[in-house]
C-alpha positions in Angstrom: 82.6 122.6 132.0 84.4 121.3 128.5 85.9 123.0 125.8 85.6 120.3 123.1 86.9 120.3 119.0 86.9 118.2 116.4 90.4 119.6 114.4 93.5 121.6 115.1 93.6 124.9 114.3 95.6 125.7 111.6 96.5 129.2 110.5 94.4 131.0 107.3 91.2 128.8 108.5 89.0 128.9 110.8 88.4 127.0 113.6 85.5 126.2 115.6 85.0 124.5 119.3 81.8 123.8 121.6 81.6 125.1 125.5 79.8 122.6 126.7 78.5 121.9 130.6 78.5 125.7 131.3 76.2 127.0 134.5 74.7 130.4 132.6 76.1 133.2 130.8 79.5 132.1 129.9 82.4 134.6 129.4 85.0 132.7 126.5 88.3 134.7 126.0 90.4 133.3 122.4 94.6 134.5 122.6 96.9 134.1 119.9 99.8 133.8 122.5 99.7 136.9 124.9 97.0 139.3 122.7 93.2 138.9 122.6 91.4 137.7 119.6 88.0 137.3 120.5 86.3 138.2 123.4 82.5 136.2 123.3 79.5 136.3 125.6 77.7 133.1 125.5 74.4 134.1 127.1 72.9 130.2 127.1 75.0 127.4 126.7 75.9 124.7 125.0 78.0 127.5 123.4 79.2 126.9 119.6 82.1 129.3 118.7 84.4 129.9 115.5 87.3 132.1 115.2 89.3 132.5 112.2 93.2 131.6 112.9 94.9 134.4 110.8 97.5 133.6 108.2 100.8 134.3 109.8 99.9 132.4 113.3 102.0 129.5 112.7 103.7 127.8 115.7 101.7 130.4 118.0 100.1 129.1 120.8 95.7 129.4 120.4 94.4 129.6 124.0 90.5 129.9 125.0 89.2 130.6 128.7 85.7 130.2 129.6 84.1 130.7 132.6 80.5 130.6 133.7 78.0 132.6 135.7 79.3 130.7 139.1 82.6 130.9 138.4 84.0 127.3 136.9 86.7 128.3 134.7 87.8 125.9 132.0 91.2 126.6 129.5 92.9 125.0 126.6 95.8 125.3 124.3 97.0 124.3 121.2 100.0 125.0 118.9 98.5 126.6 115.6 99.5 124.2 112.7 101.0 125.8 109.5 98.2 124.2 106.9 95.6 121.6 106.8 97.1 118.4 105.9 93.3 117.2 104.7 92.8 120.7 102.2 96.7 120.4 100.5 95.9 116.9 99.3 94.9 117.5 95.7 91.2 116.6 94.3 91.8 113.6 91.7 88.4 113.5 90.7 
């Protein structure tokens, strides 16, 4: 099983990741450091998920478990960026 993303989370936005390789129902747990986010129940993967990061999560640590119907468990973390790099960049056009 694979959690997979395209971008960093960064706080205020959302962010969005893919559970893929998952035997069955899939059970995906989302922690801003220590407290619960989002608790999801995937009942037929590939799963496609998005939280939203909120505002004042800055240097906190984003961590999502999943785990399937036979028991594979799967975890990552990442540190929660303080804005996207990409959106501050003003439009010239």
């Amino acid at each position: 099983m694979r959690i997979e993303n395209e971008q960093l989370p960064f706080a205020g936005e959302p962010f969005s990741f893919l559970v893929t390789d998952a035997v069955g129902k899939t059970s995906i747990d989302v922690y801003i450091d220590a407290k619960p986010l989002r608790y999801i129940d995937c009942p037929d993967p590939p799963c496609y998920e998005m939280v939203m990061i909120p505002s004042r999560a800055r240097g906190s640590v984003l961590r999502i478990i999943a785990t399937d119907f036979v028991g594979n468990k799967e975890e990552v973390a990442f540190e929660i960026a303080g804005t996207d790099p990409i959106k501050s960049v003003p439009d010239l056009y």
